[in-house]
C-alpha positions in Angstrom: -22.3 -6.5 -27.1 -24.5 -9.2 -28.8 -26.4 -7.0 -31.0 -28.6 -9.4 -31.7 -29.8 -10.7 -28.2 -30.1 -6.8 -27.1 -32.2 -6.2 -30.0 -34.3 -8.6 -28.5 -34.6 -7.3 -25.2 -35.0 -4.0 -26.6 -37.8 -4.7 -28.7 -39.6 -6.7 -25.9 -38.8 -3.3 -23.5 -41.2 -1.5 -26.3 -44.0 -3.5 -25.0 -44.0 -1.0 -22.2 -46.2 1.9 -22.1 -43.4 4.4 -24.0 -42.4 2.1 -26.8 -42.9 5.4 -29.2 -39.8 7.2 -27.0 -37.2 6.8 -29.5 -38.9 4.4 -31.2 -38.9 3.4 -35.1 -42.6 4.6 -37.1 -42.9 2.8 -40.6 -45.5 5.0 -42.4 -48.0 3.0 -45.2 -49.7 4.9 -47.4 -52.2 2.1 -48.2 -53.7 2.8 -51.6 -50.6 2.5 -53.1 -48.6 -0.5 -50.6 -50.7 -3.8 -51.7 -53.6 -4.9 -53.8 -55.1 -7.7 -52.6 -57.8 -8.1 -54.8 -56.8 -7.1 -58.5 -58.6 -3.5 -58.7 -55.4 -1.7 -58.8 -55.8 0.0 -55.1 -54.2 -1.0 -52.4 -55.8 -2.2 -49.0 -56.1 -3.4 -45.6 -55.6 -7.0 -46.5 -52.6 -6.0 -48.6 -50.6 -4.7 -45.7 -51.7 -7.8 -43.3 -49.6 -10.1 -46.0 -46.9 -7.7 -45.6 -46.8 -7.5 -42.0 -44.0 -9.9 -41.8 -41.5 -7.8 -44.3 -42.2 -4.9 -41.7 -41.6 -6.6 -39.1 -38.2 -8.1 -40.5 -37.3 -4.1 -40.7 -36.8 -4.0 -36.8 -39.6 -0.9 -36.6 -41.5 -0.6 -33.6 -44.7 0.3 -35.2 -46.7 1.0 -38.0 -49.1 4.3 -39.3 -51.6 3.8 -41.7 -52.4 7.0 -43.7 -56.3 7.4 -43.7 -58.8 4.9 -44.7 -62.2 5.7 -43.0 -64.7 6.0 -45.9 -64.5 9.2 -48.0 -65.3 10.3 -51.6 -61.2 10.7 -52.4 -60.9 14.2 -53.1 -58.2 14.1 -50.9 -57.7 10.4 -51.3 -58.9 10.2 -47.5 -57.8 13.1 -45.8 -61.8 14.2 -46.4 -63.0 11.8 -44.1 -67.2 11.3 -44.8 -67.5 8.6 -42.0 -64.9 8.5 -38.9 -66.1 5.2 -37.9 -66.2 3.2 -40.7 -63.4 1.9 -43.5 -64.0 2.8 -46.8 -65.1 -0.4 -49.4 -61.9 0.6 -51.5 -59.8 -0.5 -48.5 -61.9 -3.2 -47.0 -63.7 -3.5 -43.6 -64.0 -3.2 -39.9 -63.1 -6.4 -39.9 -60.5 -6.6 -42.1 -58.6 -4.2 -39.7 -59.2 -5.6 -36.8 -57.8 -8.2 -38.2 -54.6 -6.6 -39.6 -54.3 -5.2 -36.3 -54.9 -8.4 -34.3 -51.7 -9.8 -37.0 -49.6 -6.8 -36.3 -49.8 -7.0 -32.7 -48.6 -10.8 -33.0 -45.6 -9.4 -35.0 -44.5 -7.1 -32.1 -45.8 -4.1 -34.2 -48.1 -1.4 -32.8 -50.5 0.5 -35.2 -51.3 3.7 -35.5 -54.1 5.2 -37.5 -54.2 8.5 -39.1 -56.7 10.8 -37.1 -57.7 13.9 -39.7 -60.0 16.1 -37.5 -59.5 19.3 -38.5 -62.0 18.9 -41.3 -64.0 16.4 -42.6 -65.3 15.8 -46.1 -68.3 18.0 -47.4 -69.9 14.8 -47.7 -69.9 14.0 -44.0 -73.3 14.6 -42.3 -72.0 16.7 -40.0 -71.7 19.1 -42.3 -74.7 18.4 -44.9 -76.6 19.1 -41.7 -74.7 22.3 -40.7 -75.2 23.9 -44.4 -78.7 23.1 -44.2 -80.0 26.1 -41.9 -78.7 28.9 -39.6 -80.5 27.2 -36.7 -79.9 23.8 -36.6 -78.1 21.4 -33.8 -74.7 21.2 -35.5 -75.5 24.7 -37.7 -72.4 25.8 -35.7 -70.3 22.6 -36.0 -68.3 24.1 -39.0 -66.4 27.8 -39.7 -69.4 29.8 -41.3 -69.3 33.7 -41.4 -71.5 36.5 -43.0 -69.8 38.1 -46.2 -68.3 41.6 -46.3 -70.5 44.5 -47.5 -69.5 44.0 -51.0 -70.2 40.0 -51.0 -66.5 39.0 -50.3 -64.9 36.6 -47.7 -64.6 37.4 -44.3 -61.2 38.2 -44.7 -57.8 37.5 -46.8 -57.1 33.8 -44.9 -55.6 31.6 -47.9 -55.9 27.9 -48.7 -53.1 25.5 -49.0 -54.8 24.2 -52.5 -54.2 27.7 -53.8 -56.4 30.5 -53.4 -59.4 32.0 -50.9 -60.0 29.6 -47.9 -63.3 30.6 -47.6 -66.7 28.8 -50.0 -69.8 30.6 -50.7 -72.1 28.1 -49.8 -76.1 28.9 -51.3 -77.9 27.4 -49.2 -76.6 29.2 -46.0 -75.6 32.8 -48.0 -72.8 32.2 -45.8 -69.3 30.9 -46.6 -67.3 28.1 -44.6 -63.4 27.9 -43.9 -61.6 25.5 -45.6 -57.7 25.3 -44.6 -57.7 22.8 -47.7 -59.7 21.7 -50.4 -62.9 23.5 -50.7 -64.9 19.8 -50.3 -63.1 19.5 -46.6 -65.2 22.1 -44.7 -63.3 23.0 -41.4 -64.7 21.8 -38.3 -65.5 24.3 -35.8 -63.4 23.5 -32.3 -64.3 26.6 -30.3 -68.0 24.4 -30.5 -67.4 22.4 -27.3 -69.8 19.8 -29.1 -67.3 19.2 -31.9 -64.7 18.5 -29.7 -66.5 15.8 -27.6 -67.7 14.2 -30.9 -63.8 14.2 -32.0 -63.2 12.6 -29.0 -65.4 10.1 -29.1 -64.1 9.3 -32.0 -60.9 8.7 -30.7 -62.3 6.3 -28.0 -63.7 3.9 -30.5 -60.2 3.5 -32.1 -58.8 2.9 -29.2 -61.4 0.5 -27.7 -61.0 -1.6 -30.9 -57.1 -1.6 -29.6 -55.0 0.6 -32.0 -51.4 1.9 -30.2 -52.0 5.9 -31.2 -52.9 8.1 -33.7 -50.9 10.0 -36.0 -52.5 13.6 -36.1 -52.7 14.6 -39.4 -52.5 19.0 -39.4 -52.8 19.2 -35.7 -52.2 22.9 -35.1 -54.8 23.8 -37.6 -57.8 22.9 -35.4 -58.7 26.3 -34.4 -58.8 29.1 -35.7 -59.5 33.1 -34.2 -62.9 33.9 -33.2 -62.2 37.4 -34.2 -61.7 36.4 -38.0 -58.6 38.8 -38.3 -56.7 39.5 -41.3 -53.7 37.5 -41.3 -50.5 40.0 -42.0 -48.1 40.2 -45.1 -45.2 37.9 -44.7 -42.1 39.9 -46.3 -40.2 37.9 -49.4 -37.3 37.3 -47.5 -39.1 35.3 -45.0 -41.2 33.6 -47.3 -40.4 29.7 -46.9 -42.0 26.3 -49.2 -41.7 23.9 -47.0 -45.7 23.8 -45.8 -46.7 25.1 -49.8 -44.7 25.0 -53.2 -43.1 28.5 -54.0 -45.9 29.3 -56.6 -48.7 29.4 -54.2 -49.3 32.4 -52.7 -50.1 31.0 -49.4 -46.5 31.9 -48.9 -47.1 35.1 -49.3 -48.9 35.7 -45.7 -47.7 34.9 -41.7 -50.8 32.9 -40.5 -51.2 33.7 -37.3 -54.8 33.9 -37.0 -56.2 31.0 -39.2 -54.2 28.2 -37.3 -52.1 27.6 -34.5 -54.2 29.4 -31.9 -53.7 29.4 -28.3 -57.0 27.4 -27.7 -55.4 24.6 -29.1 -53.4 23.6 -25.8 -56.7 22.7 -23.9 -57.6 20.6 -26.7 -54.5 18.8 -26.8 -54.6 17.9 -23.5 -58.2 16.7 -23.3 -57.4 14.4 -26.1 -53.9 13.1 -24.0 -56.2 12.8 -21.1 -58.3 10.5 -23.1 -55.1 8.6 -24.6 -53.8 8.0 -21.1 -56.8 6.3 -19.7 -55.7 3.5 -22.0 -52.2 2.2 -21.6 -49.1 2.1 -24.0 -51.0 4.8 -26.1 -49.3 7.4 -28.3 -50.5 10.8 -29.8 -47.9 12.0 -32.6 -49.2 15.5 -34.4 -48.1 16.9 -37.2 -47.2 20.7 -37.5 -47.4 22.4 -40.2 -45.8 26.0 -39.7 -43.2 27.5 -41.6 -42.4 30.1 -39.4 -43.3 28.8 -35.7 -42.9 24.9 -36.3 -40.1 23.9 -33.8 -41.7 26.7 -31.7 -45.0 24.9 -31.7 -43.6 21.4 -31.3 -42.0 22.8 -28.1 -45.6 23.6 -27.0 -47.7 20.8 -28.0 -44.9 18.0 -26.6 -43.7 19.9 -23.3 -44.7 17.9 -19.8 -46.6 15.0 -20.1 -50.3 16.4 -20.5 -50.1 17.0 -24.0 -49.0 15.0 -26.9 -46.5 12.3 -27.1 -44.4 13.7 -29.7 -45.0 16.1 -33.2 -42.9 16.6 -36.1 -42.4 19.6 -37.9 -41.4 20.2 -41.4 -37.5 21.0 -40.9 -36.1 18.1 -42.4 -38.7 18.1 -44.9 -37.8 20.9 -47.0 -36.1 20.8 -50.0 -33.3 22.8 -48.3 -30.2 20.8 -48.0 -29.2 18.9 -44.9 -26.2 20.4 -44.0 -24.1 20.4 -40.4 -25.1 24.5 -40.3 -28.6 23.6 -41.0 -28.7 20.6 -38.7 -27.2 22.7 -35.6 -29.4 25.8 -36.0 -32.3 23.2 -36.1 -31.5 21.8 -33.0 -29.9 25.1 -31.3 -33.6 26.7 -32.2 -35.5 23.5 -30.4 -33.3 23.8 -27.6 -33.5 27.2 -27.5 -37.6 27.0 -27.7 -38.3 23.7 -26.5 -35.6 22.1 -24.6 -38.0 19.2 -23.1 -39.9 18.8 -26.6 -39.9 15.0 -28.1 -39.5 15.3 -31.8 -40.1 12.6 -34.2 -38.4 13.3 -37.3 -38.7 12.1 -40.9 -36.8 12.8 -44.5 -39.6 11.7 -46.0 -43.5 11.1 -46.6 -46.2 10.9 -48.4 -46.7 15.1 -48.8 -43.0 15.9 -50.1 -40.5 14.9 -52.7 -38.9 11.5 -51.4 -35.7 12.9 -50.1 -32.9 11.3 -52.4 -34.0 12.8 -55.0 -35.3 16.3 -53.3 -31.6 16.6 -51.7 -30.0 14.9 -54.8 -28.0 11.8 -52.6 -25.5 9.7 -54.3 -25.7 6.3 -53.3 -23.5 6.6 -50.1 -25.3 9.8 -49.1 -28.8 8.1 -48.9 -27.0 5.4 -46.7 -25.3 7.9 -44.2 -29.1 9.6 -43.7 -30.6 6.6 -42.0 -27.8 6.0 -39.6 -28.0 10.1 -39.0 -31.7 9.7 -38.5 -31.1 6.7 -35.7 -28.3 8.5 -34.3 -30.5 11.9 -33.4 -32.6 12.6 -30.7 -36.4 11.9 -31.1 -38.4 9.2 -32.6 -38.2 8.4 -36.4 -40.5 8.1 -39.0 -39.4 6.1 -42.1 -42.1 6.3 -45.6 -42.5 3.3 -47.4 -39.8 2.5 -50.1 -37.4 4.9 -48.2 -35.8 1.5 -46.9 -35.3 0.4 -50.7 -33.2 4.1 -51.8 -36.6 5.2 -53.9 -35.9 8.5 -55.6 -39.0 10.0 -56.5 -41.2 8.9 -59.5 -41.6 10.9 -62.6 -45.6 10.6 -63.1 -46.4 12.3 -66.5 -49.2 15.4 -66.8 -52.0 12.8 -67.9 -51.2 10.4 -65.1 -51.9 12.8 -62.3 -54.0 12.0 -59.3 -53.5 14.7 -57.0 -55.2 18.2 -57.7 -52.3 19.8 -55.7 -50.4 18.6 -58.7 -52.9 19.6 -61.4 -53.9 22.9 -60.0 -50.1 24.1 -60.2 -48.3 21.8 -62.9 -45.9 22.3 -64.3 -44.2 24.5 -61.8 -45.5 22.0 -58.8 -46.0 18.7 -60.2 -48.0 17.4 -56.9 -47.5 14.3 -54.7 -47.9 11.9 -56.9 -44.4 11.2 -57.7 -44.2 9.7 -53.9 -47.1 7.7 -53.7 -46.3 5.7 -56.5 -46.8 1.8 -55.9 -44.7 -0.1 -53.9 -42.3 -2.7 -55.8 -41.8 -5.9 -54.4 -41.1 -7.9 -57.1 -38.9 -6.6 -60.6 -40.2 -9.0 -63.0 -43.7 -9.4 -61.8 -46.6 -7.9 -63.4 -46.7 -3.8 -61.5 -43.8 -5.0 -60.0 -45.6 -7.7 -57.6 -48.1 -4.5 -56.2 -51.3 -6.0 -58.2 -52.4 -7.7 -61.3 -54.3 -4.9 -62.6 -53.5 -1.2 -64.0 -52.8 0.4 -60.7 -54.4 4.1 -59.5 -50.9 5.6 -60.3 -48.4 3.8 -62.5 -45.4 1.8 -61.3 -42.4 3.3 -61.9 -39.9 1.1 -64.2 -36.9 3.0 -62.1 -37.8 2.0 -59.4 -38.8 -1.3 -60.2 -34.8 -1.6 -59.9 -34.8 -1.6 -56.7 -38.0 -4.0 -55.9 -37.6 -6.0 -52.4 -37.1 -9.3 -54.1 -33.9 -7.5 -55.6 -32.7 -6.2 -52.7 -33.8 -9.2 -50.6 -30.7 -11.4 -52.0 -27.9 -8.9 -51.8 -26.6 -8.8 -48.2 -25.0 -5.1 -49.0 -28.3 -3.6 -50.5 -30.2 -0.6 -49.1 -33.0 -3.2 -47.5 -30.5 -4.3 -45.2 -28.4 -1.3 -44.4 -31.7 0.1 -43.4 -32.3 -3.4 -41.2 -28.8 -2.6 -39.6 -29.2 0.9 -39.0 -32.9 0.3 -37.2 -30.9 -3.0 -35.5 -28.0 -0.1 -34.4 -31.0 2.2 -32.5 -32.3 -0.9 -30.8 -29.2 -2.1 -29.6 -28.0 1.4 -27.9 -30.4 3.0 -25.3 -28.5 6.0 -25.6 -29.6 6.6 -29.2 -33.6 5.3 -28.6 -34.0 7.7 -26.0 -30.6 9.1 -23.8 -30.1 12.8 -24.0 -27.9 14.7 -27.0 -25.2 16.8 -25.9 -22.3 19.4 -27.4 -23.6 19.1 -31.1 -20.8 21.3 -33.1 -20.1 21.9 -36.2 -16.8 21.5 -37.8 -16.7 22.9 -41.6 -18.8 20.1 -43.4 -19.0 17.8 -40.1 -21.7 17.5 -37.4 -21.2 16.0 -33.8 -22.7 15.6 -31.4 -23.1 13.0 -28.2 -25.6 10.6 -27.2 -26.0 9.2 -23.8 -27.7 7.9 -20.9 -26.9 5.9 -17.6 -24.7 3.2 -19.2 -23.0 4.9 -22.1 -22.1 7.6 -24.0 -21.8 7.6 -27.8 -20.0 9.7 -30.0 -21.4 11.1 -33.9 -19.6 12.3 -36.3 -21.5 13.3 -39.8 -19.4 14.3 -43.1 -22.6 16.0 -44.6 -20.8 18.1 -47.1 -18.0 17.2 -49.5 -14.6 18.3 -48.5 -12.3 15.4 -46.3 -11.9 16.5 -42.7 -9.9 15.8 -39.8 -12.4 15.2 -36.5 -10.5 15.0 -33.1 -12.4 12.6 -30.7 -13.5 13.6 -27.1 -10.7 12.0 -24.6 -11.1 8.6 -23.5 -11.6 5.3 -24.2 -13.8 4.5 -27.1 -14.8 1.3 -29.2 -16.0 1.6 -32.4 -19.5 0.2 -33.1 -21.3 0.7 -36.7 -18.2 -1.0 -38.8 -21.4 -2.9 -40.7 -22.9 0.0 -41.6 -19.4 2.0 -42.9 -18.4 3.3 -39.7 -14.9 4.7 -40.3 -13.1 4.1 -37.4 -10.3 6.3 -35.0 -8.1 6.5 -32.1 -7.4 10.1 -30.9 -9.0 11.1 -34.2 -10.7 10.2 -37.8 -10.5 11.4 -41.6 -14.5 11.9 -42.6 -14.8 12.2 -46.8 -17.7 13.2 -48.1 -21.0 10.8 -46.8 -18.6 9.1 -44.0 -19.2 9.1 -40.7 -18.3 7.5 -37.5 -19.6 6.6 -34.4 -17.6 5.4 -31.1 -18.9 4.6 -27.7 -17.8 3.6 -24.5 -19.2 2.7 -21.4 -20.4 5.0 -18.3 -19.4 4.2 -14.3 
C-alpha cells in the first residue's frame, strides 16, 4: 500500500460530514502557542502563521482553548462576553481569518465552548446579583443560607473549599463548581439554555467545525440542593482534583452529572446537526462515573459526537491491566460510546513526565494512541517529547497552583510556551518576557531541532498520524479480543477490508506473543514495528503491529 497516496484519499474522505470519527484533534492553548505582536501572549494571528507546521502533522483538525473576552481569572475559562474575542488574543476578524487559513490547509477548527459558568464579570450575572426579581435573577445557582448563615449544603469546589459565595447584594449565595469569580449558570432556567444555544449558532454561522465542551456534565445541578455523600478513602481518586483537596473527599452525585443533562445534550446535537460536518466533543470530568457517563452522553446519534474522560489522564500508570479494565468497563457500560482519548492537555502533568517515559516509551504511546479505538487528542508540544516544565513558586500563574503549592504545583508546568526555535530569543515564541517563562529543557527539543533529524520525535509523531490515515481499520473499524499477556496488550482492529493486529510491551519484562493464525504483513517497520511469523519477542516499549487483508 502507497502510504502516501492513501493518506491522501484519506484526508480528503475527512471532508465528509464524520471527519472527527477516528480522527486526529491537535489541541492549542493559545496564550502560550505564538506571539505575534511582542507582548509576551500568544494569539490568534500567532496560530494562523503556524497553520502550516499543523497541517504538516497530518491532524485532522484543530481546538483552540478559550479566547472570548474575559478578565483571566481562569485565563479564559471565565468567559465575560461569548461573542466577542478578547483584545489579548485579537479580533473577530482575526479569527475568521485564521479560520478561513485553516480551512485552506484541510484543517477543521474547533472552539472551546465553556457554558457551565461564565465570569462574574459577565452581565448575565452583574444583572442576576442585582435583585431577587429581575429577568435573568434566576439565570445563575442562588439559594437562601441555612438558619445559622451557612451554605446550602456541603457541595465542594474544585479550587479548594465551599462551592457556594455569599454574595451582599442578594443575601444569597451562588454555586460555583470553580473559581468563586465563575458563577454557575442555572440550566434548569429554560432561558439560559436558549441563550447558550444561541450562542452556539453564531459560532457556527461564522463556520467553525465543532466545539470542544469544556466540563460538560457539570451543567446542572439538583434542584433539591442535596448533600452530596462521603466518598470512603479507598475510593478516593486525583484524577479530576490533586490528592490534597478535599474535593476528593465526597461522591458528587448531586452537584453535577444530573439526569437533566441528556435533554440538553441533545438540543445542542439537534442544533449542531442542522449544519453539516459539525462535531460536539465534551469533556467529563468524573472520577467515579466517567466511562459510565461517556457511554451516556455519546450513545446513538442524538447526542454528542464523542467525550473523553479522564482515564488516561491520571497519573496512574498505563499498563496492559489498566488498559484492559479501561476498555472491559466502556464495553461493559457503553459498548456503542465514541471516545476520544488524550495522554495529555492543558489541565494535567504532560504525560512523559507524569508516567516517567524513557525515550522509547514516549514513542510507543503515540502509535498505542493511533492504534486504539476512538478519536485522538494530541496537546501542543506532545509531538516534540515535552516533559513537563519546572515553573518556580514566584513564576506562578495559575491559582490552582498557588492555592495548594507546594503539594500541587498547578498547571503551569504544561502551559509553558511553545519552542520553535533553540537559539532564538524565548525560543522563537516572542520577543518579549513571555506570561510564563520558556523552559531552557525544553528549548532542546524546539521544532527547528527536530525539523532536521528525520529520526526525531516530530516525525515519529508525522508517521504515526500518517499510520492512522493510511488504515481505515485504526480511524474508525471496530476493536476486538483485547487480552492481556503479563506486560503485553493486544488487541485487533478491523473493518471491511482488513484486520490488523496490536501488540503493546507496556511493562518491562521480554515476552513471547503468539500471533492469531494466518497470513499477516507487517506494516509500522518506520515507526519500530518489530516484526514476526507465527510469533514475536516484545522487550520493554516494543511493539508490533501486522495486518492482512479481509475477503
Amino acid at each position: 500500500m502507497n502510504v502516501q497516496n492513501n493518506l491522501s484519499q484519506t484526508k480528503a474522505t475527512k471532508l465528509s460530514s464524520d471527519w472527527w470519527h477516528g480522527g486526529v484533534i491537535y489541541q492549542i492553548y493559545p496564550r502560550s502557542f505564538q506571539d505575534s505582536n511582542g507582548d509576551g501572549i500568544g494569539d490568534l494571528k500567532g496560530i494562523t502563521e503556524r497553520l502550516g507546521y499543523i497541517a504538516s502533522l497530518g491532524v485532522d483538525a484543530i481546538w483552540i482553548s478559550p479566547f472570548f473576552k474575559s478578565p483571566m481569572k481562569d485565563f479564559g475559562y471565565d468567559v465575560s462576553d461569548y461573542r466577542d474575542v478578547d483584545p489579548m488574543f485579537g479580533t473577530l476578524d482575526d479569527f475568521r481569518d485564521l479560520l478561513d487559513k485553516a480551512h485552506a490547509q484541510g484543517l477543521k477548527v474547533m472552539t472551546d465552548l465553556v457554558l457551565s459558568h461564565t465570569s462574574d464579570q459577565h452581565p448575565w450575572f452583574s444583572e442576576s446579583r442585582s435583585s431577587r426579581e429581575n429577568p435573568k435573577s434566576d439565570w445563575f445557582v442562588w439559594a437562601d443560607p441555612k438558619p445559622d448563615g451557612t451554605p446550602p449544603n456541603n457541595w465542594l469546589s474544585i479550587f479548594g473549599g465551599s462551592a457556594w459565595q455569599w454574595d451582599s447584594r442578594r443575601l444569597q449565595y451562588y454555586l460555583h463548581n470553580f473559581l468563586a469569580s465563575q458563577p454557575d449558570l442555572n440550566f434548569h432556567c429554560t432561558d439560559v439554555q436558549d441563550a447558550l444555544l444561541d450562542v452556539a449558532r453564531f459560532w457556527l454561522d461564522m463556520g467553525v467545525d465543532g466545539f470542544r465542551l469544556d466540563t460538560i456534565n457539570f451543567y446542572f445541578h439538583d434542584k433539591s440542593l442535596r448533600d452530596n455523600p462521603a466518598l470512603p478513602l479507598d475510593q478516593r481518586n486525583a484524577s479530576i482534583a490533586p490528592a490534597v483537596n478535599p474535593y476528593n473527599h465526597q461522591d458528587h452525585l448531586f452537584s453535577k452529572s444530573q439526569p437533566e443533562n441528556i435533554a440538553f445534550l441533545e438540543r445542542l446535537r439537534a442544533l449542531t446537526d442542522e449544519y453539516e460536518g459539525r462535531a460536539c466533543l465534551g469533556e467529563v470530568g468524573d472520577a467515579q462515573r466517567g466511562l459510565e457517563i461517556m457511554g451516556e452522553y455519546t450513545t446513538g446519534d442524538k447526542r454528542m459526537h464523542m467525550c473523553y474522560a479522564f482515564e488516561f489522564l491520571e497519573k496512574r500508570a498505563l499498563t496492559a491491566s489498566y488498559a484492559k479494565q479501561v476498555f472491559d468497563q466502556l464495553e461493559a457500560k457503553a459498548g456503542d460510546a465514541w471516545p476520544c482519548w488524550a495522554f495529555s492537555n492543558h489541565d494535567v502533568q504532560r504525560h512523559a513526565s507524569r508516567w516517567n517515559l524513557d525515550d522509547a516509551a514516549t514513542r510507543q504511546y503515540p502509535v498505542l494512541m493511533m492504534c486504539l479505538r476512538g478519536s485522538a487528542c494530541l496537546y501542543q508540544g506532545e509531538e516534540l517529547g515535552l516533559g513537563e516544565a519546572d515553573v518556580p513558586f514566584e513564576k506562578l500563574q495559575d491559582p490552582y497552583g498557588i492555592e495548594f503549592w507546594p503539594e500541587y504545583k498547578g498547571r503551569d508546568g504544561c502551559r509553558t510556551p511553545m519552542v520553535w526555535a533553540a537559539q532564538d530569543e524565548q525560543s522563537g515564541f516572542s520577543v518579549a518576557e513571555p506570561w510564563l517563562p520558556v523552559s531552557a529543557v525544553q528549548a532542546e527539543n524546539a521544532v527547528d531541532r527536530l525539523e532536521t533529524n528525520p529520526h526525531s520525535m516530530l516525525h515519529h509523531y508525522r508517521r504515526a498520524i500518517a499510520l492512522r490515515h493510511a488504515h481505515s481499520a485504526l480511524a474508525s473499524g471496530a476493536q476486538k479480543e483485547m487480552a492481556q499477556n503479563g506486560p503485553v496488550l493486544t488487541f485487533l482492529r478491523e473493518d471491511a477490508f482488513e484486520q490488523i493486529f496490536c501488540a503493546f510491551n507496556l511493562g518491562g519484562d521480554l515476552t513471547n506473543v503468539e500471533l492469531p493464525d494466518g497470513k499477516w504483513r507487517a506494516i509500522g517497520r518506520d515507526l519500530g514495528s518489530v516484526e514476526g511469523a507465527s510469533n514475536v519477542m516484545l522487550n520493554a516499549s516494543q511493539f508490533c503491529l501486522m495486518v492482512r487483508d479481509k475477503g
